[in-house]
TIKEZA-506078 format. One record per residue: residue number from 1; x, y, z of N, C-alpha, C in turn. Coordinates in pm, whole numbers, always signed. Atoms other than C-alpha are relative to their C-alpha. Layout:
# residues N
+-----+--------+--------+--------+--------+--------+--------+--------+--------+--------+
!  nr !   n_c1 !   n_c2 !   n_c3 !  ca_c1 !  ca_c2 !  ca_c3 !   c_c1 !   c_c2 !   c_c3 !
+-----+--------+--------+--------+--------+--------+--------+--------+--------+--------+
! NUM !      X !      Y !      Z !      X !      Y !      Z !      X !      Y !      Z !
...
+-----+--------+--------+--------+--------+--------+--------+--------+--------+--------+
# end
This chain:
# residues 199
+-----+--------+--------+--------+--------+--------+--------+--------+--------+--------+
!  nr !   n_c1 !   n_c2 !   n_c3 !  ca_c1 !  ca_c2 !  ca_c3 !   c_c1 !   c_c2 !   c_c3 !
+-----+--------+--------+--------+--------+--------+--------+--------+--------+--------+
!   1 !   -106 !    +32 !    -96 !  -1515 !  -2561 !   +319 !     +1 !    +98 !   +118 !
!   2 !    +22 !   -121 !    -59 !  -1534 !  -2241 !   +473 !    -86 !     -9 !   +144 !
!   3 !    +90 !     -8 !    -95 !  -1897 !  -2249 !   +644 !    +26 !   -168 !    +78 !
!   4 !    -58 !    +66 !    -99 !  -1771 !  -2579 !   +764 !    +94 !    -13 !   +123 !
!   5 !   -107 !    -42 !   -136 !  -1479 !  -2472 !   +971 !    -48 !    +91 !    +61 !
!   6 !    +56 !   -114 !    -88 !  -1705 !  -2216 !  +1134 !   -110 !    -87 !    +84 !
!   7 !   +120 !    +62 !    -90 !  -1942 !  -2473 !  +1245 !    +93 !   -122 !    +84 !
!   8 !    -75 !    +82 !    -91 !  -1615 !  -2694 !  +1415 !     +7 !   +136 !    +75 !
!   9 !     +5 !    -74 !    -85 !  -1636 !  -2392 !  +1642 !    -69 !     +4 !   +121 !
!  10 !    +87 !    +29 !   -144 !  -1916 !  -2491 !  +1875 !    +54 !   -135 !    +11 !
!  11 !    -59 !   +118 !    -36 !  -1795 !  -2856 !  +1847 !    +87 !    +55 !   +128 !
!  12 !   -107 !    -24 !    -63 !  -1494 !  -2749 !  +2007 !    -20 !    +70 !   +148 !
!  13 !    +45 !    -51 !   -130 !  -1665 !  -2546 !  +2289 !    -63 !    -85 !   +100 !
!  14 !    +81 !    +95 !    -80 !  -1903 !  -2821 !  +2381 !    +91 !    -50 !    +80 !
!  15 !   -136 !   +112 !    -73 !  -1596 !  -3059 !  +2427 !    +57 !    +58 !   +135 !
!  16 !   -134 !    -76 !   -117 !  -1415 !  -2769 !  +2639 !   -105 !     +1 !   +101 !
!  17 !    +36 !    -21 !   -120 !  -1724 !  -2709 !  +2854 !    -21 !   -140 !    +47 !
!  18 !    +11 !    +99 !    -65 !  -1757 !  -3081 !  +2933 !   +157 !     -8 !    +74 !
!  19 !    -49 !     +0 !    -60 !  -1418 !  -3070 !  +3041 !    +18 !    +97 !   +146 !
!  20 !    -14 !   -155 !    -79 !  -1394 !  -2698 !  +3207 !    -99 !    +96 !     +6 !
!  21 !    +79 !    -99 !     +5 !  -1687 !  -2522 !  +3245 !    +25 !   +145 !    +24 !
!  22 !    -44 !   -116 !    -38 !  -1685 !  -2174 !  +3260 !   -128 !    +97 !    -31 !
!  23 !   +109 !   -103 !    +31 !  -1938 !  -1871 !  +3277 !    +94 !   +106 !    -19 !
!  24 !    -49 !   -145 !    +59 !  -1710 !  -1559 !  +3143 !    +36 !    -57 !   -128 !
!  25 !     -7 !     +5 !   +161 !  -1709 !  -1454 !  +2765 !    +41 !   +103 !     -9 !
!  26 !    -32 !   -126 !    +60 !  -1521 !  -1197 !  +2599 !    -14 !    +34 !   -137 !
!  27 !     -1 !    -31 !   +171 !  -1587 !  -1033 !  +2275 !   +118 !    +85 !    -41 !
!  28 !   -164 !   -101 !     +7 !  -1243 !   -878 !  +2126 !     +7 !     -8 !   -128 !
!  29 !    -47 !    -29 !   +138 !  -1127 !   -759 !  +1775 !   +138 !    -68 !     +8 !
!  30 !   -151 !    +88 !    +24 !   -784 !   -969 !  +1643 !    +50 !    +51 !   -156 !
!  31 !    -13 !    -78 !   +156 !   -631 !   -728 !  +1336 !   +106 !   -110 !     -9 !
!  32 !   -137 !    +74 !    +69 !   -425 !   -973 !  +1079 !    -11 !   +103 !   -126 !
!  33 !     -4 !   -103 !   +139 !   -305 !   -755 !   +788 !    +16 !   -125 !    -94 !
!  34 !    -47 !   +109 !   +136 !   -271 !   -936 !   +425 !   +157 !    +39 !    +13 !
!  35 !   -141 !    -29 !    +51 !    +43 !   -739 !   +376 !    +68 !   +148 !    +65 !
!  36 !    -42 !   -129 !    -41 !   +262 !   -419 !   +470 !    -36 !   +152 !    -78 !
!  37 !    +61 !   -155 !    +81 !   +139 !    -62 !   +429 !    +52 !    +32 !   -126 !
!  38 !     -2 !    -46 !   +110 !   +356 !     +9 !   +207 !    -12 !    -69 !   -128 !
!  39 !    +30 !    +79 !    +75 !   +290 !   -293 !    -10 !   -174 !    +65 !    -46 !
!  40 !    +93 !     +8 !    +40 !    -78 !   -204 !    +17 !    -92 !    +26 !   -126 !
!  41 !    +83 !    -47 !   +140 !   -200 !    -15 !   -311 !    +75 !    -96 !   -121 !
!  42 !    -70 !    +85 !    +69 !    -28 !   -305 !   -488 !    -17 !   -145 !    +77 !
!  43 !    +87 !   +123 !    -42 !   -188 !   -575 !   -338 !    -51 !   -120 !    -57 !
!  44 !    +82 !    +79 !    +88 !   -245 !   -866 !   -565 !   -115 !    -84 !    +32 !
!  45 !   +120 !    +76 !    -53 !   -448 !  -1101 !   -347 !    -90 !   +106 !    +63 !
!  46 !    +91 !    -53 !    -35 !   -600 !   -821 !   -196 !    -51 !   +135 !     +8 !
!  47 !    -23 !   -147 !    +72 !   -638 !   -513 !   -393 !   -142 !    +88 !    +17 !
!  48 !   +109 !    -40 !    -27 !   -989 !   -418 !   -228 !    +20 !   +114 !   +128 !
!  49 !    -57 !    -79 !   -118 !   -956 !    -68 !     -8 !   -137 !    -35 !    +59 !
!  50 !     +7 !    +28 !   -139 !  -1212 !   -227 !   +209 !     +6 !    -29 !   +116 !
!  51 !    -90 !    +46 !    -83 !   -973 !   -400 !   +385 !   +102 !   +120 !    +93 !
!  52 !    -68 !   -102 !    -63 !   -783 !   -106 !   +452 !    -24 !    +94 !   +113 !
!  53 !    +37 !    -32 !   -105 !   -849 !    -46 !   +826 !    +87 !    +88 !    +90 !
!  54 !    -62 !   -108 !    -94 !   -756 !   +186 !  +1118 !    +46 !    -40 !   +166 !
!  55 !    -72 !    +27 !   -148 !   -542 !    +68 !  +1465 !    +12 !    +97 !   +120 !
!  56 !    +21 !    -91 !   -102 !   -664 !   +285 !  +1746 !    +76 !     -7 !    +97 !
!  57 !    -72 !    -19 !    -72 !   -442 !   +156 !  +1976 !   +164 !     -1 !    -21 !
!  58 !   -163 !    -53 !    +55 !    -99 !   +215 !  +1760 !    -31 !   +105 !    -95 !
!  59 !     -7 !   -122 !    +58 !   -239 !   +485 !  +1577 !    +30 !    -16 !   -131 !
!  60 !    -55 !    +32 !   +122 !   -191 !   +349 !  +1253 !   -123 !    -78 !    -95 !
!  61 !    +66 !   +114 !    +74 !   -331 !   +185 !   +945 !    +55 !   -141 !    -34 !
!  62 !    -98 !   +202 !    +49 !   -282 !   -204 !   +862 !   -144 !     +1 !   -179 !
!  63 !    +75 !     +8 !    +96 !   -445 !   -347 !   +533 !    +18 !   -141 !     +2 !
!  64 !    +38 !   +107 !    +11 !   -637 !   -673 !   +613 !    -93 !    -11 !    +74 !
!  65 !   +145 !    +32 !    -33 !   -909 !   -810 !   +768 !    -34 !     -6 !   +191 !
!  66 !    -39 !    +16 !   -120 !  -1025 !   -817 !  +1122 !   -100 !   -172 !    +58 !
!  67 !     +6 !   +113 !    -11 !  -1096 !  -1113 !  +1325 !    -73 !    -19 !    +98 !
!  68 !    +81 !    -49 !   -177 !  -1396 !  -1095 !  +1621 !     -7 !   -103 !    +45 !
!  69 !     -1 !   +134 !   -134 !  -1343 !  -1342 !  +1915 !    -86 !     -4 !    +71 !
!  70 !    +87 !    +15 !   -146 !  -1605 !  -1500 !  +2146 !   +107 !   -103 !    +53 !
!  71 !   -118 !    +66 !    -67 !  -1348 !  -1637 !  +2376 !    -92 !    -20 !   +168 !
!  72 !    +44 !    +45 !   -155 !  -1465 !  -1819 !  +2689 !   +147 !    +12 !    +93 !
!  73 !    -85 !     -4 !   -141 !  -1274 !  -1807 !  +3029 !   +125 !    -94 !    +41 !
!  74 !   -116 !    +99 !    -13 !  -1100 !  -2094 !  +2950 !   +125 !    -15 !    -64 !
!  75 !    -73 !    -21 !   +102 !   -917 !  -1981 !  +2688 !    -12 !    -42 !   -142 !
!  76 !    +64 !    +97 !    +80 !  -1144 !  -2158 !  +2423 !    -55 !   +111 !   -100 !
!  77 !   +142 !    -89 !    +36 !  -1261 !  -1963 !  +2110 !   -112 !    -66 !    -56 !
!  78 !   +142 !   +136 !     -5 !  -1610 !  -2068 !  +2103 !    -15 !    +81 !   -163 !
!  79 !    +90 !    -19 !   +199 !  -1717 !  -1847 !  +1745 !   +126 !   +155 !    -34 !
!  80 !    -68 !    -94 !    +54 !  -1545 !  -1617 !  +1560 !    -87 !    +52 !   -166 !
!  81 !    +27 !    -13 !    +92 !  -1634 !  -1398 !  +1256 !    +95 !    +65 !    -94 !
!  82 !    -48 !    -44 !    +77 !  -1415 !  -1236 !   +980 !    -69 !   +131 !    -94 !
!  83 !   +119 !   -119 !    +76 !  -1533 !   -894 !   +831 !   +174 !    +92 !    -73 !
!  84 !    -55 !    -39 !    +55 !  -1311 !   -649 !   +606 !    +95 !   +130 !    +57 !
!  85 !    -47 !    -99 !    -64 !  -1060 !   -384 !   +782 !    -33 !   +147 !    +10 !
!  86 !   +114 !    -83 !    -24 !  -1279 !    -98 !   +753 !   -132 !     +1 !    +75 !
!  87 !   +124 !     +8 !    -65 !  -1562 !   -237 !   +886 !    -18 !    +80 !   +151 !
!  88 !    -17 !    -82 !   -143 !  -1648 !    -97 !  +1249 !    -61 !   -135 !    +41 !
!  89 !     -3 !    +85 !   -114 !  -1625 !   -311 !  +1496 !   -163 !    -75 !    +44 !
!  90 !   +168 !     +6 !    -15 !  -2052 !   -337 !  +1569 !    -34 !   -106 !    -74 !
!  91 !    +30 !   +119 !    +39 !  -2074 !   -571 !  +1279 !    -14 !   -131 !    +24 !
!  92 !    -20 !   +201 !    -35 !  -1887 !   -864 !  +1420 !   -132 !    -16 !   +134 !
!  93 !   +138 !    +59 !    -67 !  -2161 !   -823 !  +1689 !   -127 !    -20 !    -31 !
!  94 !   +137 !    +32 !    +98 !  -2435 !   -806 !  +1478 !    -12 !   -111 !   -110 !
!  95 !     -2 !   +108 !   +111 !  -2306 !  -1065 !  +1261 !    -16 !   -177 !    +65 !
!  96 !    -10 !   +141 !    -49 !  -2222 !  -1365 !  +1535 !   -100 !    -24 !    +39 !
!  97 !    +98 !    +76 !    -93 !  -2444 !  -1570 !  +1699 !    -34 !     +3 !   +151 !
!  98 !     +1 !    +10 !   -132 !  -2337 !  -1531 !  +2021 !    -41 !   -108 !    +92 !
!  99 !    +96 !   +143 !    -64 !  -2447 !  -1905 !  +2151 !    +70 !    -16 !   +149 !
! 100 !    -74 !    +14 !   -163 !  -2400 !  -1854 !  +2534 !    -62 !    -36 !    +92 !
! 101 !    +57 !    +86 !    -99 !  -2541 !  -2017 !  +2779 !    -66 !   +133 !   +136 !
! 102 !   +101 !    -94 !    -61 !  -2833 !  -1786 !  +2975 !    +62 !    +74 !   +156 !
! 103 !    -60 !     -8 !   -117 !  -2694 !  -1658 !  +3299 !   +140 !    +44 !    +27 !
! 104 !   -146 !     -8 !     +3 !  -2335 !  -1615 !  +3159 !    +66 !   +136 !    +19 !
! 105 !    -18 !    -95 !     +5 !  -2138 !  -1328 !  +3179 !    +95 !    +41 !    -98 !
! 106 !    -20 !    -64 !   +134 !  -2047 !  -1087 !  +2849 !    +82 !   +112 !    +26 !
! 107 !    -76 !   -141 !    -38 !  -1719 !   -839 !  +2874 !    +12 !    +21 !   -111 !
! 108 !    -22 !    -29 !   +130 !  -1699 !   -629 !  +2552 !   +101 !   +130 !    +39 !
! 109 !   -115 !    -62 !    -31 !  -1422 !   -386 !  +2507 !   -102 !   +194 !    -98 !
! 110 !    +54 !    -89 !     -9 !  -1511 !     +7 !  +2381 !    -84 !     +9 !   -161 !
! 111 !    +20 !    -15 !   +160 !  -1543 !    -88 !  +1961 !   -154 !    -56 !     +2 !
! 112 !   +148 !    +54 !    -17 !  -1921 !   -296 !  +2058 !    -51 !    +93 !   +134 !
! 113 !   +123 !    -43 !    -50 !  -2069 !    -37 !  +2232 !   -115 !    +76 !    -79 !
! 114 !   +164 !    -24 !    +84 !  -2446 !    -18 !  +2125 !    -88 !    -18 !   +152 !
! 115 !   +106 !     +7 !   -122 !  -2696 !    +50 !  +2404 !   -138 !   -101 !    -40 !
! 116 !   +144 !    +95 !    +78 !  -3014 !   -129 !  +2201 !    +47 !   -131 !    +15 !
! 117 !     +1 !   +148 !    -20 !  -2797 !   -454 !  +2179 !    +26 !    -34 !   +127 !
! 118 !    -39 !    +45 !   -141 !  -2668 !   -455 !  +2516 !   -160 !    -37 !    +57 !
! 119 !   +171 !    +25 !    -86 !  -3050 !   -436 !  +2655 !    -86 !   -105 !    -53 !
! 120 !    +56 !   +138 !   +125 !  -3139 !   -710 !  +2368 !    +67 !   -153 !   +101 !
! 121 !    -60 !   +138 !   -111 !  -2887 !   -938 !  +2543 !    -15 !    -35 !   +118 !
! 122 !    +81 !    +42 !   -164 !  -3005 !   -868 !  +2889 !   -111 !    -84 !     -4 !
! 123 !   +141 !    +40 !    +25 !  -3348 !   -911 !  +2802 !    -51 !   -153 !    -41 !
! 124 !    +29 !    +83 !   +102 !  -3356 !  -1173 !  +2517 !    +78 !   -103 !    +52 !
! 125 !    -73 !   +108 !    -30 !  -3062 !  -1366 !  +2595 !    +25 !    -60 !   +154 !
! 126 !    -58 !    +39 !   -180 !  -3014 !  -1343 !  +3004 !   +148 !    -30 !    +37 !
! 127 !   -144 !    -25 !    -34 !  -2680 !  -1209 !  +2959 !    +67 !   +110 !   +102 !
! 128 !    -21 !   -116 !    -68 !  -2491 !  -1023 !  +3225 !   +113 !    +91 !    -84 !
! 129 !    -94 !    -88 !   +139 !  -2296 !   -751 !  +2956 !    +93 !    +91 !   +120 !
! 130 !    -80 !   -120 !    -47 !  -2003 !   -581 !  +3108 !    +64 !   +120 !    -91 !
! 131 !    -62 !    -63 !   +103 !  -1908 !   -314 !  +2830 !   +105 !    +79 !    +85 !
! 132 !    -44 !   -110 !    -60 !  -1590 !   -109 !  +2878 !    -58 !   +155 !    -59 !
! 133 !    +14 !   -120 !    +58 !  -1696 !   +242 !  +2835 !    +57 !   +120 !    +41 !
! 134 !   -122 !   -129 !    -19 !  -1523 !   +592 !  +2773 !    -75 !    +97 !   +162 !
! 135 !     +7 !   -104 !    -74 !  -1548 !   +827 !  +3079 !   -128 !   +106 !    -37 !
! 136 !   +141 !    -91 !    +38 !  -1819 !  +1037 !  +2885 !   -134 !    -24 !    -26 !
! 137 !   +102 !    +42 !    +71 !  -2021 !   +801 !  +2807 !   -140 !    +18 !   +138 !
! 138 !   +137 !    -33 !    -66 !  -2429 !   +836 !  +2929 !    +40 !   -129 !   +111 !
! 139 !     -2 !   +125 !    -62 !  -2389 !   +469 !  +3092 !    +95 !    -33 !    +94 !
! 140 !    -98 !    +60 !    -63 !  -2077 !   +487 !  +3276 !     -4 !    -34 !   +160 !
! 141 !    -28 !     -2 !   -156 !  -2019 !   +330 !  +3620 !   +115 !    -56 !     +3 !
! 142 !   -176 !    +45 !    -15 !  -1671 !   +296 !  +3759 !    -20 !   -149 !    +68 !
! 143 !    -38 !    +69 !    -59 !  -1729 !    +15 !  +3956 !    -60 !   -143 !   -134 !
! 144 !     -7 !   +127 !   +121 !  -1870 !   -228 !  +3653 !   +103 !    +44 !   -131 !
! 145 !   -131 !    -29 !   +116 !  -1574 !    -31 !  +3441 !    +79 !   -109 !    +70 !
! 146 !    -73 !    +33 !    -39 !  -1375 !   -213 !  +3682 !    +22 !   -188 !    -64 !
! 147 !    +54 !   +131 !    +31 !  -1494 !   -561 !  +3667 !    +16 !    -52 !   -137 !
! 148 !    +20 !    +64 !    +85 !  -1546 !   -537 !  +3301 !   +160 !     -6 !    -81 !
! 149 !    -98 !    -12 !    +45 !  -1179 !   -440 !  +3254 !   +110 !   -130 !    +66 !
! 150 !   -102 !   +153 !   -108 !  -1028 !   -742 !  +3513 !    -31 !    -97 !    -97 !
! 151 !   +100 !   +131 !    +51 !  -1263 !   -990 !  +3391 !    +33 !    -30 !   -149 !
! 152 !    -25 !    +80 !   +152 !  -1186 !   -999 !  +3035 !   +119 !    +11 !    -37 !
! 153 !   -164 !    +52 !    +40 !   -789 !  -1023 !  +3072 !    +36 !   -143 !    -84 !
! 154 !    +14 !    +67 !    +43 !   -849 !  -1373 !  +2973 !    +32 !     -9 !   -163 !
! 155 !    +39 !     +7 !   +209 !   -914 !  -1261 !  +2572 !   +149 !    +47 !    -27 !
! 156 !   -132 !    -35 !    +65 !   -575 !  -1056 !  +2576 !    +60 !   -110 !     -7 !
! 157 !   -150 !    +62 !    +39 !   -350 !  -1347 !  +2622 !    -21 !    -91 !    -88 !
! 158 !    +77 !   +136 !   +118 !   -564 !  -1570 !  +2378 !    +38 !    +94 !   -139 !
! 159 !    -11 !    -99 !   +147 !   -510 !  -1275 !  +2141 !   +201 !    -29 !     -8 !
! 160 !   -140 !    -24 !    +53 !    -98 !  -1292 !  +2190 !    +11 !   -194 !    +14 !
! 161 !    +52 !   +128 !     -5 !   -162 !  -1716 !  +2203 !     +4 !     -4 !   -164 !
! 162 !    +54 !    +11 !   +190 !   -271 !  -1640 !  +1807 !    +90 !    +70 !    -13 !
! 163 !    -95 !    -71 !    +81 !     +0 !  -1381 !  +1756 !   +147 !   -124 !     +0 !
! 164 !   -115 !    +73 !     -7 !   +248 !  -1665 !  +1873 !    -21 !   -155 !    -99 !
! 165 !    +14 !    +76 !    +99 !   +125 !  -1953 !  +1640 !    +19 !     +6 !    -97 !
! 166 !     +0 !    -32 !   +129 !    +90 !  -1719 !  +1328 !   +129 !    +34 !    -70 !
! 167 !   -129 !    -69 !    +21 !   +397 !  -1673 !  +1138 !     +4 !   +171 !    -49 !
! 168 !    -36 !   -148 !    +35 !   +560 !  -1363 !  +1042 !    -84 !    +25 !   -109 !
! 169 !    +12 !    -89 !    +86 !   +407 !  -1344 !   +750 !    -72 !   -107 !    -97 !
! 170 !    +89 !   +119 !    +80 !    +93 !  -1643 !   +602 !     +6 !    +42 !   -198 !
! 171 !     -6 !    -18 !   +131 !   +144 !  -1679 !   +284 !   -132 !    -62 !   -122 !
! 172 !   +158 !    +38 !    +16 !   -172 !  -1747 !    +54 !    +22 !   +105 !   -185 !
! 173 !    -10 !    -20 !   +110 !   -224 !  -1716 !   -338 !   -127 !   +147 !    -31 !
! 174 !    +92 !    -74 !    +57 !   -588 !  -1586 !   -320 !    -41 !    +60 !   +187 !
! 175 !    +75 !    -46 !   -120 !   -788 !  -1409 !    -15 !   -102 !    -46 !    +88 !
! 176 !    +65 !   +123 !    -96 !  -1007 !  -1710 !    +72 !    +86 !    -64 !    +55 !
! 177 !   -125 !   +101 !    -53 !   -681 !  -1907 !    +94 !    +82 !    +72 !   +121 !
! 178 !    -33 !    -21 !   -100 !   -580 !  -1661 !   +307 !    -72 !     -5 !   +143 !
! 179 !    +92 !    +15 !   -110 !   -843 !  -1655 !   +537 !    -68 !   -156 !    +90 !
! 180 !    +34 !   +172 !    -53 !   -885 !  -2049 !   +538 !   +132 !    -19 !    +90 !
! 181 !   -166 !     -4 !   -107 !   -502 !  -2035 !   +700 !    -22 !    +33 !   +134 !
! 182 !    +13 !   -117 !   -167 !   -634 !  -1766 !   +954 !    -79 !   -108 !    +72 !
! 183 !    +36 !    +90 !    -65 !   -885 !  -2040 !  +1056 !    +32 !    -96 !    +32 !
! 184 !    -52 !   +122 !     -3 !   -682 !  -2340 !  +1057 !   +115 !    +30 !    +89 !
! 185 !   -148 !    -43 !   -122 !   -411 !  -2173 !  +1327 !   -124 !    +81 !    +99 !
! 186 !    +80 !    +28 !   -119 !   -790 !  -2101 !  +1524 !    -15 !   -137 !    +19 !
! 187 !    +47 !   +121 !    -28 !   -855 !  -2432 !  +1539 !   +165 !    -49 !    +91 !
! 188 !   -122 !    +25 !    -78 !   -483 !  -2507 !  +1609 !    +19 !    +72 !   +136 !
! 189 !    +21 !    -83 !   -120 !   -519 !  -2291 !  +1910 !    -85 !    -75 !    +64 !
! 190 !   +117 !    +92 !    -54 !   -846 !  -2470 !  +2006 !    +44 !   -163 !    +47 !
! 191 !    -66 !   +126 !    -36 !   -667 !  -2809 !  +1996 !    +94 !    +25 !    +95 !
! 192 !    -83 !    -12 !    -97 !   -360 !  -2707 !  +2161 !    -25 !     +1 !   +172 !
! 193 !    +84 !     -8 !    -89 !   -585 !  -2605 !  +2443 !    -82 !   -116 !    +96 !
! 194 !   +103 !   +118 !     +4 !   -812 !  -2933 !  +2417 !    +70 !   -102 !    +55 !
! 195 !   -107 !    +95 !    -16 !   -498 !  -3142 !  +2456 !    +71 !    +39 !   +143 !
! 196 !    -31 !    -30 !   -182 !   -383 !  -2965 !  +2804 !   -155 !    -20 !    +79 !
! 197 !   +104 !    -14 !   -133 !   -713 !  -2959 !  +2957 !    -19 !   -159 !     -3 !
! 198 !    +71 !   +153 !    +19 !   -783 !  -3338 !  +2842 !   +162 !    -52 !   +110 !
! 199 !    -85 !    +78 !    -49 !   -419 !  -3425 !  +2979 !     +1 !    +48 !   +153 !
+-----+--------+--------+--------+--------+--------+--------+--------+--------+--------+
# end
């Protein structure tokens, strides 16, 4: 059931670029916790501390899974992957597919920076990669910091788009069941979407 609802993911893109084409892509992390910290070491559905991840921009831990977006320009997510709240961020790029159309342009935020894949995607794919990167980094230029920080506003409001669908608080017996939920309110997002651009 699963690897099925991951493959209505390009469906759903095709459809959007026949309506709305678009050349910008963002790649973005989307933290859903199973449950509250202090619930966590008591976890029945999900009593695995791999889940138990770290929130850089509240400074905090959550305990659940994270959620990596390829989000087109239109507000469409074209693929997504699911990895365990520990993981580092690098995976979901090493894990997706990335199916983007040659010529397009790629804003990633500071958790996917890798110099080897960025030059993979130039190269291989004929992607233009905007990464944001820190101030120290070997690679930095302010004026594609700029660009890559405008340009992929798009993914934030698709990210509070999913915080406004999801309820307070999915409820789910086992940890597939939870994660089949998390996909079935992407897709509901994807439709919602499908249904304004078609009208």
């Amino acid at each position: 059931m699963i690897p099925l609802l991951h493959a209505l993911a390009s469906l759903f893109h095709a459809i959007g670029q026949r309506l709305e084409p678009c050349t910008d892509y963002a790649l973005d992390t989307f933290l859903m916790p199973v449950c509250e910290n202090i619930r966590a070491n008591r976890c029945r559905i999900a009593p695995d501390k791999a889940l138990r991840g770290y929130k850089p921009a509240h400074r905090c831990y959550f305990h659940g899974v994270k959620v990596h977006l390829l989000v087109a320009s239109g507000g469409f997510i074209v693929e997504f992957w699911l990895t365990p709240g520990s993981w580092h961020d690098l995976t979901g790029l090493y894990g997706m597919a990335l199916d983007i159309p040659c010529g397009c342009a790629l804003m990633m935020d500071r958790g996917y920076t890798d110099y080897g894949a960025e030059d993979l995607l130039r190269e291989a794919e004929g992607l233009e990669v905007y990464p944001v990167r820190r101030e120290t980094s070997v690679r930095y230029a302010g004026c594609r910091q700029y660009l890559a920080v405008v340009k992929r506003r798009f993914v934030e409001s698709v990210g509070s788009c999913l915080h406004s669908l999801l309820p307070r608080r999915v409820h789910a017996v086992t940890l597939d069941g939870f994660m089949l939920k998390l996909m079935c309110f992407i897709y509901a997002h994807n439709s919602n979407l499908l249904r304004k651009v078609a009208s």
